[in-house]
SERO-4910 file (N, C-alpha, C, O; in steps of 0.05 Angstrom, whole numbers):
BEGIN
 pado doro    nc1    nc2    nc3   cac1   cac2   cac3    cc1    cc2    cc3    oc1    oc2    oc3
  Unk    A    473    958   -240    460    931   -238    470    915   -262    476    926   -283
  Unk    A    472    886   -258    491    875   -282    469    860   -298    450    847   -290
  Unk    A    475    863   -314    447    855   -341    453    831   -334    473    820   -325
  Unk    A    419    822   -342    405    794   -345    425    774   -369    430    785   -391
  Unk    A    433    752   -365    448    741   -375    423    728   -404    402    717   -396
  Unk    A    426    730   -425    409    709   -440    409    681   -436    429    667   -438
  Unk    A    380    672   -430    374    649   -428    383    626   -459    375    630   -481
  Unk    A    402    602   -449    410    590   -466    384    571   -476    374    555   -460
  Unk    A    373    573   -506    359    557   -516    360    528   -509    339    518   -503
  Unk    A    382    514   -510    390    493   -506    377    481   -480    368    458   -480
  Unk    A    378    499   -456    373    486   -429    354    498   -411    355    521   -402
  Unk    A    337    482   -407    317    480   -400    317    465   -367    330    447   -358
  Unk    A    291    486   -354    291    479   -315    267    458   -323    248    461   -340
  Unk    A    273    438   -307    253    419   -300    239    418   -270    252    422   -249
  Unk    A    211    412   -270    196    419   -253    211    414   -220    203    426   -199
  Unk    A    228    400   -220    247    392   -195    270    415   -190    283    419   -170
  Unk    A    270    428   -214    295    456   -219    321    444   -230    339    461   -234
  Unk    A    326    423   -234    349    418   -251    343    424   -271    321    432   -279
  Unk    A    368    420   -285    369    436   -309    367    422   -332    373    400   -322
  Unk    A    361    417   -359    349    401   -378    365    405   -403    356    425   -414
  Unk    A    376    399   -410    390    398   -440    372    383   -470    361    361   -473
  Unk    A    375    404   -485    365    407   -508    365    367   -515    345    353   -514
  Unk    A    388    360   -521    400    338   -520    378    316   -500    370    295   -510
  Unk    A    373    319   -484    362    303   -458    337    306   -460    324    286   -453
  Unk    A    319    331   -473    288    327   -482    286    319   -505    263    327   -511
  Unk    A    296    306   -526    299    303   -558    297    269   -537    277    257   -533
  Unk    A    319    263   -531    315    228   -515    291    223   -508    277    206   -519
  Unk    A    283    245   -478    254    239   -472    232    238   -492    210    228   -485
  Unk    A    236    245   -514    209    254   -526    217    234   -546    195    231   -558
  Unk    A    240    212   -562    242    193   -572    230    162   -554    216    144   -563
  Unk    A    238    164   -534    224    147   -518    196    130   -523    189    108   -530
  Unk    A    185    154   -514    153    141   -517    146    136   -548    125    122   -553
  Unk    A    159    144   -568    150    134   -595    169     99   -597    157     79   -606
  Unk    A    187     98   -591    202     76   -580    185     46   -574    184     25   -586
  Unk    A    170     60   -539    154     54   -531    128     39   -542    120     18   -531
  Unk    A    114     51   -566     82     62   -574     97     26   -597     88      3   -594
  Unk    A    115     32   -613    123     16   -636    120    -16   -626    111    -36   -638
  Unk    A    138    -12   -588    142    -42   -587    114    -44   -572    104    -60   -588
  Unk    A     98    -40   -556     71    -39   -549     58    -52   -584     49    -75   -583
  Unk    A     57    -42   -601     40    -53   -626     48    -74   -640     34    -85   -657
  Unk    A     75    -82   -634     95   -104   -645     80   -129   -625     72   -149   -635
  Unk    A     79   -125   -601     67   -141   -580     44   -149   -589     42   -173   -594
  Unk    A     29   -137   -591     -1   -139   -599      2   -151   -615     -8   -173   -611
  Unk    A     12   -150   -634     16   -154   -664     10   -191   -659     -9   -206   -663
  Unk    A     41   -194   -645     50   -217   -641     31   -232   -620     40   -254   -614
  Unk    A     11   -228   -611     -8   -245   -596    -29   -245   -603    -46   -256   -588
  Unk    A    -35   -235   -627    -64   -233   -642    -53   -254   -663    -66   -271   -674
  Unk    A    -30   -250   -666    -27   -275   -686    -12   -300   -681     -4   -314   -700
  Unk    A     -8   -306   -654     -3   -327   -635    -33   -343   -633    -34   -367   -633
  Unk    A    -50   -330   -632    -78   -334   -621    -90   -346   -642    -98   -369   -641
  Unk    A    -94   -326   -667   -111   -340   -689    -85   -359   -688    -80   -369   -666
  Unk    A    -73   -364   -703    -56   -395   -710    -61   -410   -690    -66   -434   -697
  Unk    A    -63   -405   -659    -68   -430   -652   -100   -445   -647   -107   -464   -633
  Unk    A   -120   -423   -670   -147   -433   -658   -151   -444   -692   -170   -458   -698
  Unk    A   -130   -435   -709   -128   -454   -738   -150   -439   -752   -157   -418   -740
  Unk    A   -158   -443   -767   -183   -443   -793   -209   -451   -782   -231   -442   -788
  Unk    A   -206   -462   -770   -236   -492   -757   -246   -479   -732   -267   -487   -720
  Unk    A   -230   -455   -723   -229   -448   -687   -248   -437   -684   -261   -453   -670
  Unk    A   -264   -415   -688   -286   -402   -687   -301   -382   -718   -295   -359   -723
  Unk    A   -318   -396   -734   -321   -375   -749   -327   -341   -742   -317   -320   -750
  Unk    A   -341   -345   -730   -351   -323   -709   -335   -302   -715   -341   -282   -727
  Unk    A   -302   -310   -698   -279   -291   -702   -279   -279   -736   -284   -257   -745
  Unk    A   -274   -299   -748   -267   -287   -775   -291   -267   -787   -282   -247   -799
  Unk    A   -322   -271   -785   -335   -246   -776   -328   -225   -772   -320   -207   -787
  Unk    A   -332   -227   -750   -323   -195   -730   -292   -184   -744   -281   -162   -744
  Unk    A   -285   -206   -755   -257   -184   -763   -251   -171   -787   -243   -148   -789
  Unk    A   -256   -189   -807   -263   -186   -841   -294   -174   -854   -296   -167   -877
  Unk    A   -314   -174   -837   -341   -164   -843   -354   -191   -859   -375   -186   -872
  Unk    A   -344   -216   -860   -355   -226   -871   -382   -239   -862   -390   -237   -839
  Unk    A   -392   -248   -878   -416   -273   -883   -412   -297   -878   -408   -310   -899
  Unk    A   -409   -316   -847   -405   -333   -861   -442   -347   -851   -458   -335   -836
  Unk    A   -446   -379   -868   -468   -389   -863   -461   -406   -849   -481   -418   -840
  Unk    A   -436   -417   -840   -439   -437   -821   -447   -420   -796   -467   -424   -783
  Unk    A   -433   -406   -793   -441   -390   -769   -472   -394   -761   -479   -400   -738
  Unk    A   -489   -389   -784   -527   -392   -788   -532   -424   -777   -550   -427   -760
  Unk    A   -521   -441   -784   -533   -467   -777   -529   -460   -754   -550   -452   -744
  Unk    A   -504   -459   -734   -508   -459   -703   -531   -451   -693   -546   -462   -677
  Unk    A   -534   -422   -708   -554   -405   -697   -590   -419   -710   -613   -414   -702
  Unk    A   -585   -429   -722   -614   -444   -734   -614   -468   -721   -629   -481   -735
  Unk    A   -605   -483   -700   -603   -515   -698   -638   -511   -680   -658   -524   -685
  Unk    A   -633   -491   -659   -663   -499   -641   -682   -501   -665   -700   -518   -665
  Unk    A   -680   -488   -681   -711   -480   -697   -716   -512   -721   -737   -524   -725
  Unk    A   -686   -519   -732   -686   -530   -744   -696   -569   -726   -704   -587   -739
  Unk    A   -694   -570   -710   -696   -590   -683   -731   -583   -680   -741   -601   -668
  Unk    A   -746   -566   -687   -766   -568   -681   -785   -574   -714   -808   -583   -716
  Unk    A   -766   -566   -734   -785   -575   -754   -779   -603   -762   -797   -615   -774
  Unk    A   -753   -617   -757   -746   -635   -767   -743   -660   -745   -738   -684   -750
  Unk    A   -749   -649   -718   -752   -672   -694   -725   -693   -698   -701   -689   -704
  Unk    A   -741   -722   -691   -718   -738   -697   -697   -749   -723   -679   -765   -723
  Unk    A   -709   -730   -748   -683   -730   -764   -651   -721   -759   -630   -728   -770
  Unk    A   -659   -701   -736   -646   -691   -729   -615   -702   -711   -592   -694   -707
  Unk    A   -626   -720   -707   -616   -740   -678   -590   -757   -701   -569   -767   -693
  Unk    A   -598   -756   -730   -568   -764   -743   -568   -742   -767   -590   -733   -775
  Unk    A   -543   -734   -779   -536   -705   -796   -511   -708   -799   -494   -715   -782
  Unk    A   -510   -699   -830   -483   -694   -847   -486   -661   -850   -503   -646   -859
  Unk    A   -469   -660   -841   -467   -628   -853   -441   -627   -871   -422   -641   -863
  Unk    A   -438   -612   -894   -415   -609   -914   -413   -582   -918   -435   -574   -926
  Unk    A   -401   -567   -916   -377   -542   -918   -361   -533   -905   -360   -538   -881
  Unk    A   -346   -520   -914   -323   -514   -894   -336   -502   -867   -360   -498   -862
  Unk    A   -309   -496   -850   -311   -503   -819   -336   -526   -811   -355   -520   -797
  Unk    A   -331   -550   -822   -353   -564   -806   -345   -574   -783   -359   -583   -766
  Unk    A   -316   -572   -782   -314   -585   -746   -329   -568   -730   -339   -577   -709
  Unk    A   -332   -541   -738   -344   -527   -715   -374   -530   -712   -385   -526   -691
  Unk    A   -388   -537   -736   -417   -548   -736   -416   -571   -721   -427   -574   -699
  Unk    A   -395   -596   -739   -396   -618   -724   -402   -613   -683   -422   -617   -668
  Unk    A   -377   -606   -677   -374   -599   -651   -400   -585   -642   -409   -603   -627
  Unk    A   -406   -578   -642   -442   -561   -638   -459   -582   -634   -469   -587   -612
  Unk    A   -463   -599   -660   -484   -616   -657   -479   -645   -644   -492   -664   -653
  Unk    A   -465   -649   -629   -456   -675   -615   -455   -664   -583   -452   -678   -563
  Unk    A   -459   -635   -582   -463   -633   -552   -501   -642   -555   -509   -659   -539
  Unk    A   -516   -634   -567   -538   -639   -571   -546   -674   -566   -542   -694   -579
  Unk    A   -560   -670   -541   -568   -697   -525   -573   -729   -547   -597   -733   -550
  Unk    A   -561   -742   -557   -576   -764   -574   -572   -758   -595   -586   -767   -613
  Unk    A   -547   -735   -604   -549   -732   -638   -520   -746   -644   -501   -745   -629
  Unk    A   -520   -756   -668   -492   -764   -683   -492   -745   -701   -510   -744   -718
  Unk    A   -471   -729   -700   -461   -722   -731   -438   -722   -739   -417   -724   -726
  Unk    A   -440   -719   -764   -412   -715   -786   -413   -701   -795   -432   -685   -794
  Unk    A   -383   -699   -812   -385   -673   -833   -368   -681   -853   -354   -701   -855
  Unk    A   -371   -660   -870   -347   -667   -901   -334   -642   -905   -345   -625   -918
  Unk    A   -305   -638   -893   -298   -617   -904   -283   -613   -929   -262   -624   -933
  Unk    A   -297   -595   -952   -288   -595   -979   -263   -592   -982   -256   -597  -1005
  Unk    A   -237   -582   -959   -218   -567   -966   -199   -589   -942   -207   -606   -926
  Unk    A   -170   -579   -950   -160   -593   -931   -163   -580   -904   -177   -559   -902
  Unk    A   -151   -591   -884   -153   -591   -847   -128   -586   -840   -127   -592   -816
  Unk    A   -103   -579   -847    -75   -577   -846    -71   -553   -829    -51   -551   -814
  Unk    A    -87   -535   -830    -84   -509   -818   -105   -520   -791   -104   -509   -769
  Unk    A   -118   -537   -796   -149   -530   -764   -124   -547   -750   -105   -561   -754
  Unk    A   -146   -530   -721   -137   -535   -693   -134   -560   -688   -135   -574   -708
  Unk    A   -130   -575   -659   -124   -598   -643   -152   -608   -648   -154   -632   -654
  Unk    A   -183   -590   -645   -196   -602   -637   -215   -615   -654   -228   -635   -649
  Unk    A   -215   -594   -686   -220   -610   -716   -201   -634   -714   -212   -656   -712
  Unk    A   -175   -635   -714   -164   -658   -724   -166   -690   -706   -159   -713   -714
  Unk    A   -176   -681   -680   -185   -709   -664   -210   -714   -680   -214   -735   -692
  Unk    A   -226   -695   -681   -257   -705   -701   -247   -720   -723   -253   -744   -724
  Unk    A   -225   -708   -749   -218   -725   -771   -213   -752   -755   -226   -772   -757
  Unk    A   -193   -747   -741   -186   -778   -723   -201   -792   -727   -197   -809   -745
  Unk    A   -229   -792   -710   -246   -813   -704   -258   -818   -725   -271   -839   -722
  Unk    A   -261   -807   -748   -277   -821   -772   -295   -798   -760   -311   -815   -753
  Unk    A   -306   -775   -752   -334   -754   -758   -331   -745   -777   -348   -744   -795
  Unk    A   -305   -735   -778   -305   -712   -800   -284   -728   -828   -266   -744   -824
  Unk    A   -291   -720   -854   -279   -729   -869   -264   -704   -897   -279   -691   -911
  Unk    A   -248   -704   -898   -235   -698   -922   -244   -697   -957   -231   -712   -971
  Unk    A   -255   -688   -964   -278   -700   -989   -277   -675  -1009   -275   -652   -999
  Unk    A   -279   -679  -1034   -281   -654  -1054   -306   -670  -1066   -306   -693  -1074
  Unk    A   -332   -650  -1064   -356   -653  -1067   -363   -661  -1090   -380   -677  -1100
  Unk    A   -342   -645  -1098   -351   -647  -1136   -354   -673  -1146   -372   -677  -1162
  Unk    A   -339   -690  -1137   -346   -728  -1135   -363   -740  -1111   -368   -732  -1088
  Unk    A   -369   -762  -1124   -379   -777  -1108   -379   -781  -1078   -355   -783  -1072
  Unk    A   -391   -782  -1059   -379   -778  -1017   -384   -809  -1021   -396   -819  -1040
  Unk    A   -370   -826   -994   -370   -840   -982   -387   -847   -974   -385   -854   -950
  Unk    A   -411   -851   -988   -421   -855   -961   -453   -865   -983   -459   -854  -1004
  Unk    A   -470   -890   -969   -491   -904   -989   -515   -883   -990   -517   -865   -975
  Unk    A   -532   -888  -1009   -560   -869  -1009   -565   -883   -978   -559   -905   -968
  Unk    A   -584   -852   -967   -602   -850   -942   -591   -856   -928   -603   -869   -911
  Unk    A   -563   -852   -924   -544   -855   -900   -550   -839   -875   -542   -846   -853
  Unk    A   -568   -811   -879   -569   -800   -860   -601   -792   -866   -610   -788   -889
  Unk    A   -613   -789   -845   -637   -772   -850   -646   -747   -858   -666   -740   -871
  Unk    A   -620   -728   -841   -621   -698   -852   -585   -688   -861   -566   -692   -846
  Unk    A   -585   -677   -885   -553   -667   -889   -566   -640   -900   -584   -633   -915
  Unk    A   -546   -628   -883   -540   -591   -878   -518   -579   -900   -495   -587   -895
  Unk    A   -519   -569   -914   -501   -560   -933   -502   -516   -922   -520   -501   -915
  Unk    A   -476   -513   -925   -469   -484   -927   -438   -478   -929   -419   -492   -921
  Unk    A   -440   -451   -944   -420   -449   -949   -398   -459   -984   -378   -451   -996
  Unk    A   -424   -487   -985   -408   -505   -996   -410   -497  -1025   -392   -490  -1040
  Unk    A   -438   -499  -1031   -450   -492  -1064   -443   -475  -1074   -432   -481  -1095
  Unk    A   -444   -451  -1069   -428   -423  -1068   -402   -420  -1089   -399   -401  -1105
  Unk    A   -384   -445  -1086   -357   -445  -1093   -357   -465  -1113   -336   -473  -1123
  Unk    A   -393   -480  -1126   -383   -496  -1143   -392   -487  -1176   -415   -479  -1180
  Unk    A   -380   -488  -1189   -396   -476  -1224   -419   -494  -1230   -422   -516  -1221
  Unk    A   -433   -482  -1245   -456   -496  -1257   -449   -526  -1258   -461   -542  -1244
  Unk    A   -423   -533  -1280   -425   -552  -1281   -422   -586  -1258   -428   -610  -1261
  Unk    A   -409   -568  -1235   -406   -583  -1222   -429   -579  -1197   -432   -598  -1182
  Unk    A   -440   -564  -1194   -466   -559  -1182   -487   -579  -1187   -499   -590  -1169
  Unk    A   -491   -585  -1216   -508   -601  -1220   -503   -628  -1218   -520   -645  -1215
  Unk    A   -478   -630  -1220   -472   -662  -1207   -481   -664  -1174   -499   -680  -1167
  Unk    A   -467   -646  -1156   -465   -644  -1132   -492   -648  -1120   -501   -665  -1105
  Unk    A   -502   -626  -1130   -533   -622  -1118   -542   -651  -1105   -541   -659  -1082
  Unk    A   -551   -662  -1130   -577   -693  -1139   -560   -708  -1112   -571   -716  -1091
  Unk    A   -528   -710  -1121   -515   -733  -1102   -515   -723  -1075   -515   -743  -1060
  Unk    A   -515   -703  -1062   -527   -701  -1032   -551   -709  -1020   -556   -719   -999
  Unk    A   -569   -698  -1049   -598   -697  -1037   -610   -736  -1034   -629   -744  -1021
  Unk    A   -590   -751  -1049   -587   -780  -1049   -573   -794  -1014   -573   -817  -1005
  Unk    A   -567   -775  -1006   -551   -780   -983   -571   -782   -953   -562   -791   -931
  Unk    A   -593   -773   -957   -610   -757   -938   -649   -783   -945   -662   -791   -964
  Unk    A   -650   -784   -918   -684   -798   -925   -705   -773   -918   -728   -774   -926
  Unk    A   -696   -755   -906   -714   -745   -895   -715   -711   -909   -733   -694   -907
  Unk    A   -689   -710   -922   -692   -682   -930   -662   -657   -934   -652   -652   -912
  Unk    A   -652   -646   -952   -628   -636   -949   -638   -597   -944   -653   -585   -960
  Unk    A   -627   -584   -922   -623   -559   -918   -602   -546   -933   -578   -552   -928
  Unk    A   -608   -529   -949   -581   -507   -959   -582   -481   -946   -599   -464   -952
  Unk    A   -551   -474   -917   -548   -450   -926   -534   -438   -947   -512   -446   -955
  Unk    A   -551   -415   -958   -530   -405   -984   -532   -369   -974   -547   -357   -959
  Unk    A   -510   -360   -992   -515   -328   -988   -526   -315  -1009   -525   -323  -1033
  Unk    A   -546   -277   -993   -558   -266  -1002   -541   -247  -1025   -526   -229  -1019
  Unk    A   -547   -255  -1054   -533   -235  -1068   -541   -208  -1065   -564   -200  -1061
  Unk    A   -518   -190  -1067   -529   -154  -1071   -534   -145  -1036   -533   -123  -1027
  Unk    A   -541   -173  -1020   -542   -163   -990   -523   -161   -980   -518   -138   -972
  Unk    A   -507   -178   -975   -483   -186   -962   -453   -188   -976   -450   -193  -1000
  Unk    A   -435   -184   -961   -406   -189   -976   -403   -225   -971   -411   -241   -955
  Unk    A   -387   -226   -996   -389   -264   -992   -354   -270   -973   -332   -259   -973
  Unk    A   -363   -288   -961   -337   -290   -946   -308   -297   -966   -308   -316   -981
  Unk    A   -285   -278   -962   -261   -268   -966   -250   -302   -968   -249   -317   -948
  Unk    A   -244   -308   -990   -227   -331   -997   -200   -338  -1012   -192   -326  -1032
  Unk    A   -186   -360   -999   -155   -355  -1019   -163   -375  -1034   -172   -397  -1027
  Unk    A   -160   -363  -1056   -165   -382  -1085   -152   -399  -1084   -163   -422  -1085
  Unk    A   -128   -397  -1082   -106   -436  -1083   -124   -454  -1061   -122   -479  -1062
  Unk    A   -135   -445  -1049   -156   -470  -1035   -175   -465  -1042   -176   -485  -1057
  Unk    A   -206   -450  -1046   -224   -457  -1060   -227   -455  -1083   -250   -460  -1090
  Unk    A   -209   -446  -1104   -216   -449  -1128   -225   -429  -1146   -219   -428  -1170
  Unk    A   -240   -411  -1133   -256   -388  -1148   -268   -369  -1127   -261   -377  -1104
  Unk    A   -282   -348  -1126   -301   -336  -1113   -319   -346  -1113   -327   -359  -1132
  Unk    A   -337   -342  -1084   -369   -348  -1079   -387   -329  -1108   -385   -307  -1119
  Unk    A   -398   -346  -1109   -424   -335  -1132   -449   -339  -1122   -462   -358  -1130
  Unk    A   -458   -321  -1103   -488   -319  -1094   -507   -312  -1106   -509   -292  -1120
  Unk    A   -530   -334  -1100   -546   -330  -1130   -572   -318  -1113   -572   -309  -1090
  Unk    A   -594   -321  -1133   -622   -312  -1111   -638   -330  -1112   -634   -349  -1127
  Unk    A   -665   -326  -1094   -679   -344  -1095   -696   -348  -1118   -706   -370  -1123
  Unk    A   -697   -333  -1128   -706   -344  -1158   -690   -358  -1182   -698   -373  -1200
  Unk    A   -666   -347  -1175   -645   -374  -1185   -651   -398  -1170   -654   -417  -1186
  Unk    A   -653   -404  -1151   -648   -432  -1144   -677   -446  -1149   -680   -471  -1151
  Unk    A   -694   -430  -1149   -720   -445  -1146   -724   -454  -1187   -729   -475  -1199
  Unk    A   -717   -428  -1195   -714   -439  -1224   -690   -466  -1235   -691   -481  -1255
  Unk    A   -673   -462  -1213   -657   -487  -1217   -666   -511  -1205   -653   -531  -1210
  Unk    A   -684   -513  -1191   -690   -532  -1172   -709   -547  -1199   -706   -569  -1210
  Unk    A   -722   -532  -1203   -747   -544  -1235   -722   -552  -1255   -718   -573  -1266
  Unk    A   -712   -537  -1256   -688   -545  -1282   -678   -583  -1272   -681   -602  -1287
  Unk    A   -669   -584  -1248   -649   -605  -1240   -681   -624  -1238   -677   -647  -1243
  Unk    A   -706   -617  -1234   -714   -640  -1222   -721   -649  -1181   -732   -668  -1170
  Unk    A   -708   -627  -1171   -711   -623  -1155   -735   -612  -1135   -746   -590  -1140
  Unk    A   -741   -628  -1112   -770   -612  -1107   -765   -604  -1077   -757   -616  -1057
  Unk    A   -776   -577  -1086   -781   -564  -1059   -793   -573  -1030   -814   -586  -1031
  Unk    A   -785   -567  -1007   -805   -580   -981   -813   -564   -973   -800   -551   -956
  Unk    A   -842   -554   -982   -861   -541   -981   -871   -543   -946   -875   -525   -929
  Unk    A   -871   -556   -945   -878   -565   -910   -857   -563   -893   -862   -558   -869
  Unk    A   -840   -566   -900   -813   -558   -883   -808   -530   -878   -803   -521   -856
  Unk    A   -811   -512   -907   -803   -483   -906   -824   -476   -881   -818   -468   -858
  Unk    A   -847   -480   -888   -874   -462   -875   -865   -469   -845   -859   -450   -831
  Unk    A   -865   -493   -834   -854   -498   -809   -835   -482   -804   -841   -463   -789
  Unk    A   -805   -485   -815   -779   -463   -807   -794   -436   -807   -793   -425   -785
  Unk    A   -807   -423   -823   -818   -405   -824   -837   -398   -794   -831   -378   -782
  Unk    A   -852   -410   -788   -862   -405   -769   -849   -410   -744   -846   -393   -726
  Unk    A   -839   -436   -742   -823   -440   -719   -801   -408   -716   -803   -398   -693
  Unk    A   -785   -396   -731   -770   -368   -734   -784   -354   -726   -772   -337   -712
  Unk    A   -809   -351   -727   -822   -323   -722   -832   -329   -697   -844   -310   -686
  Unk    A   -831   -351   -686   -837   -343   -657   -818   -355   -639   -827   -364   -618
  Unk    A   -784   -356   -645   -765   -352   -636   -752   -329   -650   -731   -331   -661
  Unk    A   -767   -305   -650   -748   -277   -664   -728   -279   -685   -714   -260   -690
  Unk    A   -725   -305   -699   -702   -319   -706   -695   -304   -742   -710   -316   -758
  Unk    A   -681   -287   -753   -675   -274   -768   -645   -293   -778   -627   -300   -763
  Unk    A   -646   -298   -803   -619   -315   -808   -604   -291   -827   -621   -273   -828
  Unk    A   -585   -285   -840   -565   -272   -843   -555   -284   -881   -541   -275   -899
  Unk    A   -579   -319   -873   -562   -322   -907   -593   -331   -910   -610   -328   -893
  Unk    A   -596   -345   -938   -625   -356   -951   -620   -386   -937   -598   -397   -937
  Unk    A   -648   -398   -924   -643   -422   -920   -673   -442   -937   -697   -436   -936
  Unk    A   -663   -460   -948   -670   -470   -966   -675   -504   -960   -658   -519   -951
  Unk    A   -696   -511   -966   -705   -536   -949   -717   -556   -972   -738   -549   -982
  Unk    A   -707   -575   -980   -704   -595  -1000   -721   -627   -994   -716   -642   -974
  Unk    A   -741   -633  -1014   -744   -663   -997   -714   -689  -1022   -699   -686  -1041
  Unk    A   -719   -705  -1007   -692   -725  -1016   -703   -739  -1038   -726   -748  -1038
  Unk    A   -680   -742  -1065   -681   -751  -1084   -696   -779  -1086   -681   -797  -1076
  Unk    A   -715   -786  -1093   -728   -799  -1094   -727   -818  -1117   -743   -836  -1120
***
């Protein structure tokens, strides 16, 4: 009987019975890593097709969910019902000032009978189509807080601040503060963030300047006596209650001011 020939390492039967070369499974098996690289290059390239075309201004939301951040504009959206019930028709005109305010802005003008504006501290070069028709029309404006805004005492009844204070130093804080709360007849809201709770939202310094510095509420209330500033004792207890019987949990400190008087 004639001996079994040794099987050549090299070649290999495939499930069809042809025959397979060493050479020809090294290909197959380069393939799908081939494959796996341009599949993530793809992705790659439409995740970042997408944010660029929704700009800076497009959804805070997104930047959320992706970075873990904090932001507080995000909170005004989510506070407008509650804030509409303690503040009624102040409501119906509003400045809001911090970044992403087109996306506040945009929020509060679907809202039946309301006008608003906003002041964004930073430039708009990067936001979308739909911030820069707002700059267009005169809503939204271009403004570094730290000076003086556009705009006469009691121009508006209620101005919303978030985001904004966060990014300014003492010394320019205390300018800023008084001249908003001058802007408002009826009353200025601050969202600000929880120190030690939350991460402060991820910023490039060549545009804001510094890191967020989240203080507490006993900082601000001690600064509020410092500046002269008085609390809306009647306002909080309302938000307060109005929240608790819309389940309403906010994410930053919100802070309720009557207007410089």
């Amino acid at each position: 009987m004639a001996a079994r020939r040794p099987i050549n390492p090299s070649r290999r039967i495939s499930e069809t019975g042809a025959v397979l070369s060493s050479s020809s499974l090294q290909s197959r098996s380069r393939s799908p890593s081939y494959l796996s690289i341009a599949l993530i290059l793809g992705a790659l390239f439409v995740i970042g097709y997408l944010y660029r075309g929704q700009g800076s201004f497009g959804n805070p939301k997104a930047l959320n969910r992706v970075e873990g951040d904090v932001s507080c504009t995000v909170e005004v959206e989510r506070a407008i019902p509650i804030l509409k019930k303690v503040y009624g028709n102040s409501m119906l005109k509003v400045l809001h000032v911090g970044p992403e305010t087109c996306f506040v802005v945009s929020r509060l003008i679907k809202e039946e009978g309301t006008e608003a504006f906003g002041v964004e501290p930073y430039d708009v070069e990067d936001a979308d189509e739909a911030c820069k028709r707002l700059v267009h029309k005169g809503l939204v404006r271009v403004a570094d807080i730290k000076f003086p805004l556009p705009y006469k005492a009691k121009s508006f009844p209620l101005v919303i601040v978030s985001d904004a204070l966060d990014y300014l130093s003492p010394r320019y804080l205390n300018r800023s503060l008084p001249a908003l709360t001058r802007l408002s007849s009826d009353g200025l809201v601050i969202f600000t963030g929880y120190p030690h709770k939350q991460k402060a939202m991820s910023v490039n310094k060549a545009r804001y300047g510094r890191s967020a510095k989240l203080r507490s509420s006993t900082w601000w209330i001690r600064y509020f006596l410092q500046m002269s500033l008085e609390e809306n004792e009647a306002a909080t207890k309302k938000f307060e209650q109005a929240a608790a019987k819309s389940s309403f949990t906010s994410n930053c400190q919100i802070l309720h001011l009557k207007s410089y008087r």
